[in-house]
Every structure is written in structure tokens, then in C-alpha cells.
RODREN-810901 format. One record per residue (C-alpha): chain; z, y, x; residue number from 1. Coordinates in pm, 1 decimal, always signed. Layout:
<recs>
  chain        pz        py        px  resi
      A         Z         Y         X   NUM
...
</recs>
This chain:
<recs>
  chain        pz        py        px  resi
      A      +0.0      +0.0      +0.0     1
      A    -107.0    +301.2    +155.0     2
      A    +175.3    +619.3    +119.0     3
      A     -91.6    +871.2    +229.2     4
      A    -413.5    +943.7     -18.3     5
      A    -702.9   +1119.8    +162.3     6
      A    -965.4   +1312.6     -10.7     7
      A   -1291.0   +1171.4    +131.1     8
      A   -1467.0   +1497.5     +81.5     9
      A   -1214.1   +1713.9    +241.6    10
      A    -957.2   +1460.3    +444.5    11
      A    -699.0   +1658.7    +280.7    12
      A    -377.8   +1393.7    +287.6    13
      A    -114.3   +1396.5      -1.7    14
      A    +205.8   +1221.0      +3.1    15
      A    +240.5    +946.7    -233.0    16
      A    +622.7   +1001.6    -303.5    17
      A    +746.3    +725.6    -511.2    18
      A    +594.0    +435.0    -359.9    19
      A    +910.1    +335.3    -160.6    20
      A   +1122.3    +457.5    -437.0    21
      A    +987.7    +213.3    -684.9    22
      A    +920.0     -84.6    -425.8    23
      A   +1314.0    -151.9    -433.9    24
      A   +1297.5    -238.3    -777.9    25
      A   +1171.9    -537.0    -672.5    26
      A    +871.5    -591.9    -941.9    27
      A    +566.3    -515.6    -759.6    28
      A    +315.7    -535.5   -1033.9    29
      A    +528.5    -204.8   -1198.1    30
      A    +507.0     +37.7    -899.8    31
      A    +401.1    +339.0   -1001.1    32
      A    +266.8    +618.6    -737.6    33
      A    +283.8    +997.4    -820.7    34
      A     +90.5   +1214.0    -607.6    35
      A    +277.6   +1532.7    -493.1    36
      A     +58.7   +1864.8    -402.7    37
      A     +91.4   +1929.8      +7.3    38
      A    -124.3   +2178.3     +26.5    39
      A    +107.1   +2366.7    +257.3    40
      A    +136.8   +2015.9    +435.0    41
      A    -149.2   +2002.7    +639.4    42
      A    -145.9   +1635.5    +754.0    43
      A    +204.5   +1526.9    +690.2    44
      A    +354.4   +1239.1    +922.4    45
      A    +714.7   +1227.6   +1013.8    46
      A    +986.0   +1338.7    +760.8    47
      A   +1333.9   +1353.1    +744.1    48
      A   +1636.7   +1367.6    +471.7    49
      A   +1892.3   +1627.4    +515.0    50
      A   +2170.5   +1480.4    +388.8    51
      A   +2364.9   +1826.8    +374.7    52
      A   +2106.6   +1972.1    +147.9    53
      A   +1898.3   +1725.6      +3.7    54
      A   +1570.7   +1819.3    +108.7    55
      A   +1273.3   +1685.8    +283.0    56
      A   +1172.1   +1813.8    +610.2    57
      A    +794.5   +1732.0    +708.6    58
      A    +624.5   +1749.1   +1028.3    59
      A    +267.0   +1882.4    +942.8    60
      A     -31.8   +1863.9   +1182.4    61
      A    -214.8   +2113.3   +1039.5    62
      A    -603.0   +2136.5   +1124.3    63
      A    -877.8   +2357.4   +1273.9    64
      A    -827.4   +2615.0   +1016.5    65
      A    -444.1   +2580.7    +884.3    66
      A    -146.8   +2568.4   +1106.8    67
      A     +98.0   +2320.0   +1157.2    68
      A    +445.6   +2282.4   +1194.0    69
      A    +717.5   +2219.4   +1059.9    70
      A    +793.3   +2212.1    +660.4    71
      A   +1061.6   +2164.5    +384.5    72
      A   +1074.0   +2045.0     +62.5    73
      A   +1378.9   +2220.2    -101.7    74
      A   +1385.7   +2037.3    -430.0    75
      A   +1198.1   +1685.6    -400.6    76
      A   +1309.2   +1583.7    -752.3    77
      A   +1313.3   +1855.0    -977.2    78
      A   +1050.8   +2058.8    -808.1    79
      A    +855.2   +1834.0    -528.2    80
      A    +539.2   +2053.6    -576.6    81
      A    +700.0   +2344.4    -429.1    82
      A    +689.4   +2318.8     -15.3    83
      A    +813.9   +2638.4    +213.1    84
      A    +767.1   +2687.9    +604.5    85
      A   +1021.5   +2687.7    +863.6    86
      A    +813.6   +2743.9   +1167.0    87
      A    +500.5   +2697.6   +1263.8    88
      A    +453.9   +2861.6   +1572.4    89
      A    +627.8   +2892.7   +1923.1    90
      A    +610.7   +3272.8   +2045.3    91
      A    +302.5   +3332.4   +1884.1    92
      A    +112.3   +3002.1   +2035.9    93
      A     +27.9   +2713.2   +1749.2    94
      A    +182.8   +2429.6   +1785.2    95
      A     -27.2   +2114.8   +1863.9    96
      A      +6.7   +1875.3   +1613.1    97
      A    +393.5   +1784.6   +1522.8    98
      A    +467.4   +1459.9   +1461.6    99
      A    +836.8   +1306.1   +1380.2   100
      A   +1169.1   +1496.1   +1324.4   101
      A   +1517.6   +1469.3   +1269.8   102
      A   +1808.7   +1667.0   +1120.0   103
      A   +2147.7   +1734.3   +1290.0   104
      A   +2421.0   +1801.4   +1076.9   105
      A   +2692.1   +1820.3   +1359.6   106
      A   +2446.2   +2076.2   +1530.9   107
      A   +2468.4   +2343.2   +1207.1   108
      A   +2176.5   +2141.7   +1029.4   109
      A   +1934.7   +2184.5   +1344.7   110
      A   +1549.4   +2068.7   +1312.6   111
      A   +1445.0   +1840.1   +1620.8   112
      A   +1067.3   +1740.3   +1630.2   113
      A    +780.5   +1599.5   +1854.1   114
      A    +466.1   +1778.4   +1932.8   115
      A    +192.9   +1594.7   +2109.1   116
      A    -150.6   +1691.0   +2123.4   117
      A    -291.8   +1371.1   +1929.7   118
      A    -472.1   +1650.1   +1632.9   119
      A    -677.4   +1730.7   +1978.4   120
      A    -731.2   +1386.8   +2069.6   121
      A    -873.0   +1292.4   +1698.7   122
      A   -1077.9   +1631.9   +1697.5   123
      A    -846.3   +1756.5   +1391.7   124
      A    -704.1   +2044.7   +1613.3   125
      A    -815.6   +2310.6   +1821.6   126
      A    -718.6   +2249.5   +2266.7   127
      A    -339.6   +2240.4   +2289.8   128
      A    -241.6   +2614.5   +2382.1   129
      A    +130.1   +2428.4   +2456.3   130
      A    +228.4   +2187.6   +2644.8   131
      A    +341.1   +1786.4   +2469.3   132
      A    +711.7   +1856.2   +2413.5   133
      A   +1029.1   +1869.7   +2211.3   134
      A   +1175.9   +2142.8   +2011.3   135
      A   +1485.1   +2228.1   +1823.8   136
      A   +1482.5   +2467.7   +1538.7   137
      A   +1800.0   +2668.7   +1436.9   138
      A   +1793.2   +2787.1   +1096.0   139
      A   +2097.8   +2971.8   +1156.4   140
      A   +1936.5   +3176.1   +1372.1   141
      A   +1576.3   +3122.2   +1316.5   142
      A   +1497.3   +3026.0   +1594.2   143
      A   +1288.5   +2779.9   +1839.1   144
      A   +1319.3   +2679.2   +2137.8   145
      A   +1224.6   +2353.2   +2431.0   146
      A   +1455.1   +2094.5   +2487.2   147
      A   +1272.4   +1819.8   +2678.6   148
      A    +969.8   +1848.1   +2840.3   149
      A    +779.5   +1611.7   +3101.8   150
      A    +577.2   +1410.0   +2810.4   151
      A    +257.6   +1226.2   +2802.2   152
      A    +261.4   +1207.7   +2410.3   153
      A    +610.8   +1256.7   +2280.6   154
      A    +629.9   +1050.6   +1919.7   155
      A    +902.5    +962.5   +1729.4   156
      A   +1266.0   +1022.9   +1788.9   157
      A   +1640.3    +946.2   +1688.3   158
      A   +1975.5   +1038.7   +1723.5   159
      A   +2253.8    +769.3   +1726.5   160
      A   +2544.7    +768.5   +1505.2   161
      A   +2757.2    +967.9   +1663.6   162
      A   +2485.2   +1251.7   +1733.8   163
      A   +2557.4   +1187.1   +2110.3   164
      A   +2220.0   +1097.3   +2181.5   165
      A   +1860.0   +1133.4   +2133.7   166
      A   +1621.7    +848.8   +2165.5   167
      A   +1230.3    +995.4   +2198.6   168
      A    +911.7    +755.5   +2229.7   169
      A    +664.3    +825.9   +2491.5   170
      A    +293.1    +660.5   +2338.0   171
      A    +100.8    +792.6   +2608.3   172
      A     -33.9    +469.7   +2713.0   173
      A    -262.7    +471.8   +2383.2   174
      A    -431.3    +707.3   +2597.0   175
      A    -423.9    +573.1   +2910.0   176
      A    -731.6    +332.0   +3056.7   177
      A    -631.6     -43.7   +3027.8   178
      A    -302.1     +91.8   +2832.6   179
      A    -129.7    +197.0   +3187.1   180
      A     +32.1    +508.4   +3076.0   181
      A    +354.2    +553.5   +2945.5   182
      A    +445.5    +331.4   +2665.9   183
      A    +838.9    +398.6   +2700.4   184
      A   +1152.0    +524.3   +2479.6   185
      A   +1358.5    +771.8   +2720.0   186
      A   +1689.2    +798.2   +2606.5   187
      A   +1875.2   +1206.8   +2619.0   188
      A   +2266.8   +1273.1   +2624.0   189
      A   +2317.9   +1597.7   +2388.8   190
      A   +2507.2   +1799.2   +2587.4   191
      A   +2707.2   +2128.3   +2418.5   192
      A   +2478.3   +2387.0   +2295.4   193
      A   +2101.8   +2341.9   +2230.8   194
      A   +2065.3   +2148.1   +2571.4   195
      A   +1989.2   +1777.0   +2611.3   196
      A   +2086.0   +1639.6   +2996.9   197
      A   +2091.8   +1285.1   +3160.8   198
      A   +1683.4   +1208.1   +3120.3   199
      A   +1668.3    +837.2   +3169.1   200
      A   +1435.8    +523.0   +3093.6   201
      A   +1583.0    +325.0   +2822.9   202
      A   +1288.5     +65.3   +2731.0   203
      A    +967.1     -12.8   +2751.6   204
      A    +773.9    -186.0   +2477.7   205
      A    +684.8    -518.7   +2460.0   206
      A    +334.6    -496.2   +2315.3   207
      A    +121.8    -194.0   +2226.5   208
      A    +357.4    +178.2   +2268.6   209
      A    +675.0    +269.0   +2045.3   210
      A    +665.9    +484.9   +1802.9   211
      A    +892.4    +543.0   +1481.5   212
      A   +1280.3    +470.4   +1647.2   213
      A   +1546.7    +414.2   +1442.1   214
      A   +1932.3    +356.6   +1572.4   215
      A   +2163.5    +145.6   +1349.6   216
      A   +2562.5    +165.8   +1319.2   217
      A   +2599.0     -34.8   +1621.2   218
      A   +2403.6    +138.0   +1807.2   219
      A   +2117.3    -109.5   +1789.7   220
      A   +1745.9     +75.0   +1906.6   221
      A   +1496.5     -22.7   +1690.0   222
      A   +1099.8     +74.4   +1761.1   223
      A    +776.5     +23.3   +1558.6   224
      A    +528.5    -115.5   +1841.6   225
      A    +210.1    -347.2   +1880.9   226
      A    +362.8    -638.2   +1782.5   227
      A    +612.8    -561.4   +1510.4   228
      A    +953.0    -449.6   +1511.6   229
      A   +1144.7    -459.4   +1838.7   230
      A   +1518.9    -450.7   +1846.4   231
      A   +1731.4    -338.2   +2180.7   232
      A   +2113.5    -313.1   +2223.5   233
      A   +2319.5      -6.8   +2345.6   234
      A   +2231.6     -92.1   +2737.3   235
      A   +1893.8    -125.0   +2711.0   236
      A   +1820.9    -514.0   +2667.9   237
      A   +1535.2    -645.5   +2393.0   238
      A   +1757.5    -812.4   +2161.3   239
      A   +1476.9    -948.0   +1905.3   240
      A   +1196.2    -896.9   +1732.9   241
      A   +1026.6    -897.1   +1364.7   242
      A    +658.1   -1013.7   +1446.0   243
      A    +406.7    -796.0   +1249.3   244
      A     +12.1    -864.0   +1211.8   245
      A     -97.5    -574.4   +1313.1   246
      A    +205.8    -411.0   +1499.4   247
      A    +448.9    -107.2   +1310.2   248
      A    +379.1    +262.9   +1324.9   249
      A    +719.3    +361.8   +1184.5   250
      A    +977.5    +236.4    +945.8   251
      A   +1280.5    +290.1    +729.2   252
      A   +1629.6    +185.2    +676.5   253
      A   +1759.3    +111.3    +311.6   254
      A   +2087.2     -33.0    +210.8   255
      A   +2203.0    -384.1    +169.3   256
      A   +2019.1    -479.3    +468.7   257
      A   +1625.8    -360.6    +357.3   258
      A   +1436.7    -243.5    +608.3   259
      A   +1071.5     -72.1    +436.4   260
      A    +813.1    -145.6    +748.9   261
      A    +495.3     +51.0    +780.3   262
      A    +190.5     +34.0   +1001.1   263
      A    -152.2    +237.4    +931.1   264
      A    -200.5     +59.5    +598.0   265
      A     +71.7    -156.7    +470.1   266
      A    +409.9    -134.9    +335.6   267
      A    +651.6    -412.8    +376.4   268
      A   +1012.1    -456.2    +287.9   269
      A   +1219.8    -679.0    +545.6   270
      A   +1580.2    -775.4    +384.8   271
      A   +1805.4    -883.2    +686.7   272
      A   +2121.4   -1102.4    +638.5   273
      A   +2461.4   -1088.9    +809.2   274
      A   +2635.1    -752.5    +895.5   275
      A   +2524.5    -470.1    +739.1   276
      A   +2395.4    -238.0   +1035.9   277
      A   +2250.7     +32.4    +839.6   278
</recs>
């Protein structure tokens, strides 16, 4: 089931809200899918849940002629139609094409998010006038700023429980010839104040690059990658894996042990028994 819906004329991309929503009742053959106008949304990918508020946060592409950045859905129940802007440029450059993001509510509610240059690479965006990094938005203060650098294609990212630390994806290697670049998740300590400190390798996939991450209560890494699911503990070591046909672009934890799996095309819902870790 796809959750995007592309306009063959235009490419224009809409997100297809309740298809997860309605997947968990269990009766496939009564999902129903509403479309919701993203206009605004140029391109969505990554999104986020902030808890405190209860509103969507959307990383948008954007495309030759819109920009993108990053966006917020105030009201995705009563009013899901209605999208605003938080930023969507970095001292007057455009951003390249954001891709995942994260809230932090120990950090005042603070807007983390990727930017590689893959709208370049697919000819959806303009030459990168920025380099591929990470940013963290205040909306305190309204303002942006760098926080890790040093990327070939920063992707997803995740902060563990305890907000201590930031897990981001490196999926250079999709790039790379014969798949040599980077296809590693570098783990961050979040030091006091907007800094993150302590750059360090944490993994390296075991098939294909990682990209949605994930950390569970026990500090568990998860990371969609070519050949499913992978799963590595606090220190680093590959735990496990949940074998895919056709690897995972990114991924979702539910209660009661559901895990809702996507790659390009395909939704899946994985129910795990034992321990709760979610």
C-alpha cells in the first residue's frame, strides 16, 4: 500500500493520512485512505509527532520552483488541510532537500532534521547552495542553526530515550561506485545547549545503507536497510534482523509490540512477542 499518491501529470505527492491509522484495525479489506491537501508540502518524507502539542512536523523537499523545508501540521484531526512553515531557509540560502526529523521536548520542543542533496541527485532540485548537514530549529527563538556536519548524505535520525543521544544515518554509499561510500549510523552525545559532541561510528549496515532509525526503551538501534530491519544493542553489536524482500526505507513503532514497516511501495505490520520495547 503506497502512503504517498503522485499526480502523474504534475508529480505533486499527497500524504495518504489514514492508511496506518486504519491498518491496526486489523481488517484489511476495510482500510479506508483519505487524501490530505500538501500543497505547502512540497515532497513530504520524514515526519514527526510532537507529543507536547500534537502536531505533525514534515520534512518537505520542495522542487525547482517551491522551497523546501521544514513544515507543521497544527491540527491533523480537526483541521489536517491546513499546513504552516517553520523554516525553510538557512540565512537566506534554500535548503537542499530535507529529509527526516525529530522533536525534542527536553530541548524546549526543538526541530532536528537531515538535509542531503538527494532533490539534486533525482533532478527535483536546483545544485545544493549548502552543504549535506544537520540542523536544529528553535521555535523559541526562531531560529536555525548547524549541529553536525562532515556528511556524505545525512538521512534519518533518532534520539534515545533519555534525549542523551542522537543516532543519524549516513546513505552515502547509494551514491558511491560499487556501493563503497558511507553506508554507516554515527552515533552524537547531546551535550548542554544546542551542541552535539563525541562524533563516533556506531554501525555499519549489513546490506544496502540505513536509513529510517528508530531507538526502543532499551536502548535497542533499529535501521531500515537493504535487507530488512536490522536490530543493534546499546554498544554497537547487530543483535538481529527482520528479513524484508526488498529491504526497508523507514518504519514505525506502535504499541503492544507492532512495528508498521515501509520500503518504496509496501506497508507491513510486524507484531513482536516478549517484552514490550516500545
Amino acid at each position: 500500500m503506497d502512503l504517498l499518491a503522485s499526480d502523474p501529470a504534475t508529480g505533486d505527492q499527497t500524504i495518504l493520512f489514514n492508511a496506518v491509522t486504519n491498518v491496526m484495525s486489523g481488517d484489511i479489506s476495510t482500510i479506508a485512505i483519505e487524501p490530505v491537501s500538501t500543497a505547502q508540502i512540497v515532497l513530504p518524507n520524514g515526519g514527526a509527532l510532537n507529543n507536547a502539542t500534537g502536531a505533525l512536523v514534515f520534512t518537505s523537499q520542495g522542487s525547482k520552483t517551491q522551497s523546501g523545508g521544514i513544515f507543521v501540521i497544527p491540527d491533523p484531526v480537526g483541521n489536517p488541510n491546513v499546513s504552516v512553515p517553520l523554516v525553510t531557509d538557512f540565512h537566506g540560502k534554500p535548503f537542499n532537500s530535507p529529509n527526516d526529523v525529530v522533536v525534542n521536548p527536553r530541548d524546549g520542543g526543538s526541530v532536528w532534521f537531515t538535509d542531503p542533496d538527494y532533490g539534486h541527485l533525482q533532478g527535483l532540485r536546483d545544485a545544493p547552495a549548502l552543504p549535506n548537514q544537520v540542523y536544529r530549529f528553535d521555535p523559541a527563538t526562531n531560529s536555525t542553526r548547524v549541529v553536525a556536519d562532515g556528511f556524505a548524505e545525512p538521512n534519518g535520525l533518532a534520539f534515545d530515550a533519555e534525549f542523551r543521544t542522537l543516532y543519524v544515518t549516513d546513505t552515502g554509499g547509494s551514491e558511491a561506485p560499487n556501493g563503497a561510500g558511507p553506508a554507516t549510523i554515527y552515533a552524537f552525545d547531546v551535550a548542554e545547549g544546542p551542541f552535539l559532541a563525541n562524533r563516533r561510528v556506531f554501525a555499519y549496515a549489513p546490506k544496502g545503507i540505513p536509513d529510517g532509525v528508530r531507538v526502543d526503551s532499551q536502548g535497542n538501534v533499529w535501521s531500515g536497510v537493504g535487507s530488512g530491519l536490522a536490530v543493534w544493542n546499546r554498544a554497537g553489536t547487530l543483535i538481529g534482523q527482520i528479513l524484508v524482500d526488498g529491504g526497508v526505507a523507514n518504519f514505525g513503532f506502535a504499541p503492544n509490540g507492532t512495528v508498521f514497516v515501509l520500503n518504496e511501495k509496501k506497508l507491513w505490520r510486524v507484531r513482536l512477542t516478549g517484552q514490550s520495547l516500545f
